[in-house]
N, C-alpha and C positions, 0 to 999 in steps of 0.2 A: 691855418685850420687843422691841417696835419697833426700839425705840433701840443695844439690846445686838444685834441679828442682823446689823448691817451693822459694829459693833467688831468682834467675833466672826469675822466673817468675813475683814477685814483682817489682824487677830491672825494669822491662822491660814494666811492668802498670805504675811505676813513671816516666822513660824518657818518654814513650809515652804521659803521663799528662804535662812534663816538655812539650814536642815540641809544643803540643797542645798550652797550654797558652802562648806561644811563640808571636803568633798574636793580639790579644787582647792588650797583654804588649807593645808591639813596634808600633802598627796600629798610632797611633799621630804623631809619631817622622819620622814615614814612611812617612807619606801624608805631613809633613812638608818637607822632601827630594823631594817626589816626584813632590810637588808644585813650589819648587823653580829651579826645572828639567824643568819647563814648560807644567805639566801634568795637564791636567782639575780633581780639587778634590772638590769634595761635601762635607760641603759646604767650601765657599774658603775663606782662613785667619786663622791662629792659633789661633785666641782668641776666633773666634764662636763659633769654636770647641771646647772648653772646655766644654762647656755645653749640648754637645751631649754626647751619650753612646759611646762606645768602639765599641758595638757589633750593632750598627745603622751604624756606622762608616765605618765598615768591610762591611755591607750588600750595602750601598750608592758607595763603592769603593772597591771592588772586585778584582780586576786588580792590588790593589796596596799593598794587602796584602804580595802579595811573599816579598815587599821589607822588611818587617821586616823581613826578618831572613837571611837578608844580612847586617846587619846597621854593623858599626865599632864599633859603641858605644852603643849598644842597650840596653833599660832597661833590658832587659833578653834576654842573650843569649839562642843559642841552645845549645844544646847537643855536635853536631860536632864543635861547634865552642870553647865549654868551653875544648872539648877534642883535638883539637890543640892547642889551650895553653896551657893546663894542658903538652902536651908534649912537647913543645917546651922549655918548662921551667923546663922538668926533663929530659925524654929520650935523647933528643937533647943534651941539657947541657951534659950529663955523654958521649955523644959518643965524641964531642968537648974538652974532658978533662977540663970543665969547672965545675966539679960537685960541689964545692963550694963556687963556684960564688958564690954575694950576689943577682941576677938573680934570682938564681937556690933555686925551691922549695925544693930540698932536703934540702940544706942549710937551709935551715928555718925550713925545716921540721924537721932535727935535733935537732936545738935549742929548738925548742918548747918541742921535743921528752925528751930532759936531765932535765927542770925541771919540765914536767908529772912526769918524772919515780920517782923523788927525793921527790916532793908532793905526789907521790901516797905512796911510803915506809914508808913514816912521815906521812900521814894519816892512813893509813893502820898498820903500830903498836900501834897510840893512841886508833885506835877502837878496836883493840884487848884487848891491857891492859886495856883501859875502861869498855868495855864488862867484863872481868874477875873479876874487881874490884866491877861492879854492880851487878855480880851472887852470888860473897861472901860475900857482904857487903849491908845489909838492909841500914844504912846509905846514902850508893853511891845511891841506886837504888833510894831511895825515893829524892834527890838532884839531883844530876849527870843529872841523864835519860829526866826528865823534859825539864833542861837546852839546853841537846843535843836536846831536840826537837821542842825548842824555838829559837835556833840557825838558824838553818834551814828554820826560816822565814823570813829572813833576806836579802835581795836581793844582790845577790854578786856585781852586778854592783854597788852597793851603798857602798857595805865592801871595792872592792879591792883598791879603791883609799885613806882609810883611814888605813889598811895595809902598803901600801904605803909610806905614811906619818909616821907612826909611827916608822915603820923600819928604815927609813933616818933619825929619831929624836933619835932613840937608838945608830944610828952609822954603821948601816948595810949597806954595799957600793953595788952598784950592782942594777939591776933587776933579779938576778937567786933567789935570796933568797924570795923578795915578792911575786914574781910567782909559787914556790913552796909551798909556807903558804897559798895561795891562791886555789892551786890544792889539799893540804891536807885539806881543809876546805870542800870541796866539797865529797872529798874520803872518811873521816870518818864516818858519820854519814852513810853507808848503813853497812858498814862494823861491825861496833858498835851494829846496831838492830841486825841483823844475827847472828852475832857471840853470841849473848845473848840469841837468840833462838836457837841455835844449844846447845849450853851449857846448859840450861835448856832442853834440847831433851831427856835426858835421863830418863826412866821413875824410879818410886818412886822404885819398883820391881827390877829393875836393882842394884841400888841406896845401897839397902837392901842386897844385896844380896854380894857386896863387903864390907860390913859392919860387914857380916858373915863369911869372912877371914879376918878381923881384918885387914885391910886396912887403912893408914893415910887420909888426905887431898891431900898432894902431888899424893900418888898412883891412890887413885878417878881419881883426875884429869887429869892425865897422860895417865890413862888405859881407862876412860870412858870417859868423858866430853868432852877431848880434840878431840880423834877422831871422835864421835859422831858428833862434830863440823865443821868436815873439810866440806861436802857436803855444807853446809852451807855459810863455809867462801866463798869457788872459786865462787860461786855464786853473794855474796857479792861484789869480787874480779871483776866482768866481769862489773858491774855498774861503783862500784869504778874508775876501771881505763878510763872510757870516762868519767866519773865526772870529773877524775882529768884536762885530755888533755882539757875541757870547761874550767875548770880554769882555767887553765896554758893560753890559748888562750884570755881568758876575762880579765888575771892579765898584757895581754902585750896591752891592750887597752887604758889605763890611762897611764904608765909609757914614751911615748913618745918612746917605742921600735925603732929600726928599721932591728931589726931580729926577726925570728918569722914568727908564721900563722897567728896569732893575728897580728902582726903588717903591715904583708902585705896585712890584710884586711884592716884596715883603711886607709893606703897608698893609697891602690884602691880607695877607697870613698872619700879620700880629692882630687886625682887627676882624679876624675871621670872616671876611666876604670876598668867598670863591670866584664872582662873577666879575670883581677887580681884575683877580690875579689872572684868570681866564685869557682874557679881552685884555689884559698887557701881554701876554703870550701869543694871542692872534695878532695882535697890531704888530709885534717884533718878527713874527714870521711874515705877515704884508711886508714890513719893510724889508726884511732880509732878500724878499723875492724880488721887490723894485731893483736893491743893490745889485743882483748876481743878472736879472735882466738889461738892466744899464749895460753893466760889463759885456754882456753876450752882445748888445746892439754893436756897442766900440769893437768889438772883438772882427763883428763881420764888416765894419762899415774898413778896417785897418787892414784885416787878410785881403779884404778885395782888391783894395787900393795896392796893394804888396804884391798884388798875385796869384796869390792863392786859393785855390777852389774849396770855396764854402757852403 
């Protein structure tokens, strides 16, 4: 309960931001409705308007504000509006025995779900064994590390359509496979720094002191290093895995999807309804919260077992 009263409360500062900017967003599209309703709007013609403020706009026509946040189409929906669609399109679907519709955000939500998880396990052991390779190996560290950090400047939106293209050029059939190269490209790199600092976490005294039972490499790192590191990894692990679902969601952007969160966002945007694109963007942050959730439960049920006061 703790935990939930300070969510809860941010939750509830963003819808109220969300409702708020509600009017401002729609006030144009509003007076354009309500003009061609027959209603006296200040001033009158869409094109004057342009060049007035928003919020001059709202003060000159007062009366006509409510109608934003009734449009069908509105640049920004509400709240109650993106959360009847959001349900209409999962709860609904699942009581209608339609849960797999291609309707149905579950369905989409799936698809996106298998190749997160598949980008997150293929990023998530490169950064591992990477990490490992730059703690033992002055070579790796002074090559490797840089590179990994060069990587990363890189704008995915510019990577995943060249991905793309190259996997289709090797022979790689499908969109599960580039959108998982895509979501392990995002996941590696937090999980790589962390685990490098966890594995270096151990102090010199420590270090010495298994050196003092004639300990190999393997036992160091088995007895020390490793565990030393896990705080570190699930930490890593709780990034990594929304790194990956942004992948996964950005790698079905270019590929001309037509499953997917990713791809039912652009769907929205070419067929201009906002209340799609919305409601795939609250479903991918529900999910995102499940994923780093999950992780946080594993995280305490593994410290505890390990020791560790969580």
């Amino acid at each position: 309960m703790k935990n939930a009263v300070p969510v809860l409360s941010v939750l509830a500062v963003i819808v109220a931001a969300w409702w708020l900017a509600v009017a401002p967003m729609n006030i144009r599209p509003a007076l354009d409705i309500a003009e061609r309703g027959g209603a006296v709007v200040v001033p009158e013609g869409s094109v004057p308007r342009r060049d007035v403020s928003v919020w001059k706009l709202m003060l000159d026509n007062p009366g006509q504000v409510a109608v934003g946040y009734d449009l069908k189409r509105p640049r920004l929906p509400t709240p109650s509006q993106v959360g009847e669609e959001l349900w209409k399109t999962t709860g609904a679907m699942v009581a209608k025995g339609r849960t797999w519709s291609k309707r149905s955000l579950v369905y989409h939500a799936w698809v996106t779900l298998q190749s997160t998880l598949w980008g997150f396990m293929l990023g998530t052991t490169i950064g591992i064994l990477g990490a490992v390779a730059i703690v033992y190996s002055r070579v790796m560290d002074m090559s490797v590390m840089p590179w990994a950090i060069i990587s990363q400047t890189v704008p995915i939106v510019a990577l995943a359509p060249m991905i793309i293209v190259v996997s289709n050029q090797i022979g790689i059939d499908g969109r599960g496979v580039p959108k998982a190269i895509i979501s392990a490209y995002l996941c590696f790199f937090p999980v790589l720094v962390s685990m490098v600092k966890g594995l270096r976490s151990p102090t010199a005294q420590q270090l010495d002191l298994l050196k003092t039972y004639n300990t190999n490499g393997f036992q160091s790192f088995f007895k020390l290093r490793l565990p030393a590191s896990v705080p570190f990894l699930f930490t890593a692990l709780k990034v990594g895995i929304a790194a990956a679902l942004v992948g996964t969601i950005v790698g079905e952007l270019p590929t001309g999807a037509i499953s997917g969160l990713g791809a039912r966002i652009l769907i929205g945007d070419q067929f201009g309804t906002p209340l799609a694109i919305w409601s795939a963007l609250i479903c991918a942050a529900i999910l995102a919260g499940a994923l780093v959730t999950l992780i946080d439960v594993l995280q305490r049920i593994t410290l505890r077992r390990m020791g560790f006061h969580t």
